[in-house]
Phi, psi and omega in degrees: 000135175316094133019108153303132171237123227246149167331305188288359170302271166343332184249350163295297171311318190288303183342269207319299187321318159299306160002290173306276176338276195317310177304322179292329179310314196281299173327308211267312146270018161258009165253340128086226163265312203297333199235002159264141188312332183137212151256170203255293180264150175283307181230090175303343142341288162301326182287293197322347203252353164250027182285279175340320179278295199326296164346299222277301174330311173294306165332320191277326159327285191102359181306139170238141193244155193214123200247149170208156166238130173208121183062028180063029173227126159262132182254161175204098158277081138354104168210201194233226158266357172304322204070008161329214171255146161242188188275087165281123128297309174208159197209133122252137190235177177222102218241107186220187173277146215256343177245351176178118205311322180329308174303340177300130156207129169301040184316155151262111195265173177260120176255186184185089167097217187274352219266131143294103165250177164205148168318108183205131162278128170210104237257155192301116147156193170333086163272162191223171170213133161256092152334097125282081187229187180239125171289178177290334163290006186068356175308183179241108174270175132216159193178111178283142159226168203242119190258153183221126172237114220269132182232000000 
């Protein structure tokens, strides 16, 4: 013979079962929050108002930049509209996962030509590199590329 099911059954089941929902909501955005990386500028306001220029300067360089990985060295080829080596004074990246910061590391690359290498481990999937560099003229190159590493 059968259970009868009674409002409080009914009212249980619905509890818990939202229950269950809102909790799992709740996990999934405070995990999130806890792992984005930030903000990009401290004040977008103040960034916004030299963007046009900075833009138009970089642009005008003409640099293309063409990232690879192998064997635990990352390259970055430099180049110019020539398609020459282009004249970098100084290069920094910033090397992380597109989702959450643990992974940022700073290589110190090396040159040789156009070609930037650095030492770096980087286990298969979505990587991002944040491109800082300078010309011999003191302009600001910056440039996000987006990397995939294949596992």
């Amino acid at each position: 013979m059968a259970k009868e099911i009674t409002g409080k059954k009914v009212l249980a089941f619905a509890v818990g079962a939202f229950g269950i929902i809102i909790g799992v909501n709740l996990v999934m955005a405070w995990q999130a929050v806890s792992t984005f990386p930030g903000l990009e500028v401290p004040n977008s306001y103040v960034a916004s108002q030299s963007f046009d220029k900075e833009r138009a300067a970089q642009e005008a360089l003409g640099w293309t930049v063409e990232p690879s990985y192998e064997n635990g060295v990352l390259s970055l080829v430099v180049r110019d509209k020539a398609g020459l080596p282009a004249p970098v004074a100084e290069l920094k990246a910033l090397v992380g996962r597109t989702t959450h910061v643990r992974a940022d590391a700073e290589p110190k690359f090396t040159q040789a030509g156009a070609v930037f290498t650095a030492p770096v481990t980087l286990e298969p999937g979505a990587w991002l590199i944040h491109l800082d560099a300078t010309a011999a003229d003191g302009t600001e190159f910056r440039q996000r590329i987006d990397l995939f590493i294949e596992g």
